[in-house]
N, C-alpha and C positions, 0 to 999 in steps of 0.2 A: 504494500500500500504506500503511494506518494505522499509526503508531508506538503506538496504545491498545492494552493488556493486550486479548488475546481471552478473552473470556470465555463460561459456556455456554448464553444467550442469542444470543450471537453466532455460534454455532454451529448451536443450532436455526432460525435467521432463514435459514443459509446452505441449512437444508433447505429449507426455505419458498421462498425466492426461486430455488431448483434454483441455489445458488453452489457448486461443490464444494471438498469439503472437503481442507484439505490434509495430512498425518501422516506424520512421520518419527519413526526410533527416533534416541535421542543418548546419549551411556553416563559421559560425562565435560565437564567447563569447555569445552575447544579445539571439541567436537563440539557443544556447546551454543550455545556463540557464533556458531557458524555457518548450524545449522541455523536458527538464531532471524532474525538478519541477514538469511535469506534469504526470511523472511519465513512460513515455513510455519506455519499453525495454529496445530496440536498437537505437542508432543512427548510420546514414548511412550517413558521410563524402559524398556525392555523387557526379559525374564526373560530374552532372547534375549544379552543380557550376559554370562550364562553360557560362553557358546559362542564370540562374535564377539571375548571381550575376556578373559576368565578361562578360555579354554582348558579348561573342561569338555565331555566329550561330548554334555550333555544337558541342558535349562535346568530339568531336575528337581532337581539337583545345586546350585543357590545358593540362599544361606541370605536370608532379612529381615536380617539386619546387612550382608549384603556388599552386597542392592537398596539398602540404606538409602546407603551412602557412595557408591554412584554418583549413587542421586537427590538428595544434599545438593551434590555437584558440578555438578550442569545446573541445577541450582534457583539455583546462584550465578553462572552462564554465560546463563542466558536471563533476556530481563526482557521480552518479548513475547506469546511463545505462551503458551498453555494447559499445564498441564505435568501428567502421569498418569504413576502411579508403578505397575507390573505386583507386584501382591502373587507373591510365587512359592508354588511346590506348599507344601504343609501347614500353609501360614500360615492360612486362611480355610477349611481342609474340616472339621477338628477340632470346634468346635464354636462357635457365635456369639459368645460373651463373647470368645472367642480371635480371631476374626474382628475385633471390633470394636478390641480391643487393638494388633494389629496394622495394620489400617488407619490408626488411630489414630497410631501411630507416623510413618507414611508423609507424613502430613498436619504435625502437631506439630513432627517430629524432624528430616524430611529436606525440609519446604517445597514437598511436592507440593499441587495443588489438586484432583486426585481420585486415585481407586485401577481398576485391573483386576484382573476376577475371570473368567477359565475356566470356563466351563459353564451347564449352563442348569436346568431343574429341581431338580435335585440338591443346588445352590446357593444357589436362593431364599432357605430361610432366614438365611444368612449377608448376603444381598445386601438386605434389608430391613434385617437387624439392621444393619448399617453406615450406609445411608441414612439409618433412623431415627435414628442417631447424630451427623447433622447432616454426612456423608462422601459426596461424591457419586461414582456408580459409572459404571465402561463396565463393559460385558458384552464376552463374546467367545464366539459360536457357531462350531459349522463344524470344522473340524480345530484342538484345542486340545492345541499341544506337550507340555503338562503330562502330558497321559494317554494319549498316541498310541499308549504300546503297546497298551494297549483297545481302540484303535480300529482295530487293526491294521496299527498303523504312520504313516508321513507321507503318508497316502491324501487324495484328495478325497472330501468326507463330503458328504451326502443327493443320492444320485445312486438311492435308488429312493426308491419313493411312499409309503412308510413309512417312511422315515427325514427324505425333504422333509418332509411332513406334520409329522413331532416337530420337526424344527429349527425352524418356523412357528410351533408352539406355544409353543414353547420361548421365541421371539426373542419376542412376546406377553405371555409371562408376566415375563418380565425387564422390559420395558418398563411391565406393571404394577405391580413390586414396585419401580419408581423409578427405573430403570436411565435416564443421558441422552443415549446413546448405544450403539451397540452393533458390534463387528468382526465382520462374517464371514470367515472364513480356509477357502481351497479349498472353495467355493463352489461349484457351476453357476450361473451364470450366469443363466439362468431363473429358480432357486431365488431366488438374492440379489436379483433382479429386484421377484418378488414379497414378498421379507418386506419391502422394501425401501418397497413401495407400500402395506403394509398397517400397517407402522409410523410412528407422528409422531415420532419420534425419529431421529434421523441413522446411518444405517450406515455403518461404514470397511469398502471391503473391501480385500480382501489377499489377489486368486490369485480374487477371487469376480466378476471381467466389471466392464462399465463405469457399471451401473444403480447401485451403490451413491453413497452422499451424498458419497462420500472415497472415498479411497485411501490406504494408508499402506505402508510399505517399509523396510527394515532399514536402515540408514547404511551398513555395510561394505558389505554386498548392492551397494547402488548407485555405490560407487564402487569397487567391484572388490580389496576389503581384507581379504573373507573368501573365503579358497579352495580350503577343505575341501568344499562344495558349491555349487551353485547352484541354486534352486529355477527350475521353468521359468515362474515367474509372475512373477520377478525381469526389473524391464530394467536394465543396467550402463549409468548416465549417463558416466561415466569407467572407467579404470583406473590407479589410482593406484600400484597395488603394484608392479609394474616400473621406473618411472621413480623410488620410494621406497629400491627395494634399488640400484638405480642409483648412485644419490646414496650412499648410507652402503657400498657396495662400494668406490665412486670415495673416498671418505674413507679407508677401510681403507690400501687402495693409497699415499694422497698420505703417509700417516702412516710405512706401511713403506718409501718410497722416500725422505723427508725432503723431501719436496716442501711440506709443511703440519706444521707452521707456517712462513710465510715474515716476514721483517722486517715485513711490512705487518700481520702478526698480534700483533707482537710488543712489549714497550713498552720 
């Protein structure tokens, strides 16, 4: 493994040479430093922060100032990966100059090297406007949390031949309007197969089969830290959560019986 900054060149090479890609979410310093160490990719700032880390129901509920101080924390914890900072809902739908301001922020303020944006037509003009701003973009097709009630929920999205059909268009069009990358989330597997084959550009999928360029995955997700749900596209490398209340239970305990602090603790 290289200690040189990845950059997105070295990214698009990894499509070319079929190297897969590697993408984890990190929300903070301790989850930064580690995920980096480890060597993966990308980090993906994710809106998904919301939920894993700020205990909101939903990752529509966090603001641009709240992405911004977690992405200015993994921007000072990684010094390897690629780092993308997830714009959240209504930073980018409003209107381009707001789009661009905001981006902008992300870059400038919190020391990310690109932004995500949610959606695919809909979008374009915002996803130009920014590029053209000298901001480089992922896209994110497929099941996009931001808008699920739309889509009717946390479904897997183009499972018929009109809706494959638009997400292709779609993945197309984003990759015309500059896009250097792109996530598919709850995929078929066919489906991400083929955007996958007809795009130069790298796909991360997530829940979308094994054809994509990458894969990428929650942090808590994967070591068992978030336990409100599990998506089944999730694998649990660990469980950490148990052996975590463990320890700070067994503390509780050492403190109420005067067992902790002992003279060894103590000066």
């Amino acid at each position: 493994m290289s200690s040189q900054k990845v950059s997105i060149p070295d990214l698009q090479q990894k499509k070319k040479k079929k190297h897969p890609i590697t993408m984890l979410t990190a929300y903070d310093y301790p989850s930064a430093t580690l995920v980096d160490e480890a060597g993966v990719d990308i980090i993906l700032v994710g809106d998904s922060v919301a939920m894993t880390v700020l205990g909101y129901p939903d990752t529509v509920s966090i603001t641009v100032d709240e992405m911004l101080h977690h992405c200015k924390a993994v921007a000072r914890g990684a010094k390897r990966a690629f780092l993308i900072g997830d714009m959240p809902f209504l930073s980018y739908q409003i209107d381009a100059k707001e789009a661009i301001r905001n981006a902008g922020r992300f870059i400038k303020e919190a020391r990310m090297e690109a932004v995500k944006l949610e959606g695919g037509r809909e979008v374009i003009e915002s996803v130009r406007a920014i590029i053209d701003a000298g901001i480089p973009v992922m896209g994110h097709l497929g099941l996009t949390p931001q808008t699920a009630t739309k889509l009717g929920g946390y479904k897997v999205q183009g499972k018929t031949e009109k809706s494959a059909k638009r997400m292709l268009e779609d993945a197309v069009a984003l990759q015309q309007a500059g896009c250097f990358a792109l996530v598919l989330e709850a995929v078929p597997s066919k489906l991400a197969e083929s955007i996958t084959a007809e795009l130069n550009i790298p796909t991360i999928g997530i829940g979308a089969g094994p054809a994509c360029d990458g894969q990428v995955l929650v942090f808590h997700d994967i070591l068992g830290l978030f336990d409100q749900f599990t998506p089944t596209f999730v694998k649990q490398y660990a469980n950490l959560r148990e052996p975590i209340l463990k320890a700070i239970r067994t503390y509780r305990q050492e403190v109420e019986s005067g067992v902790f602090p002992a003279d060894s603790h103590s000066f």
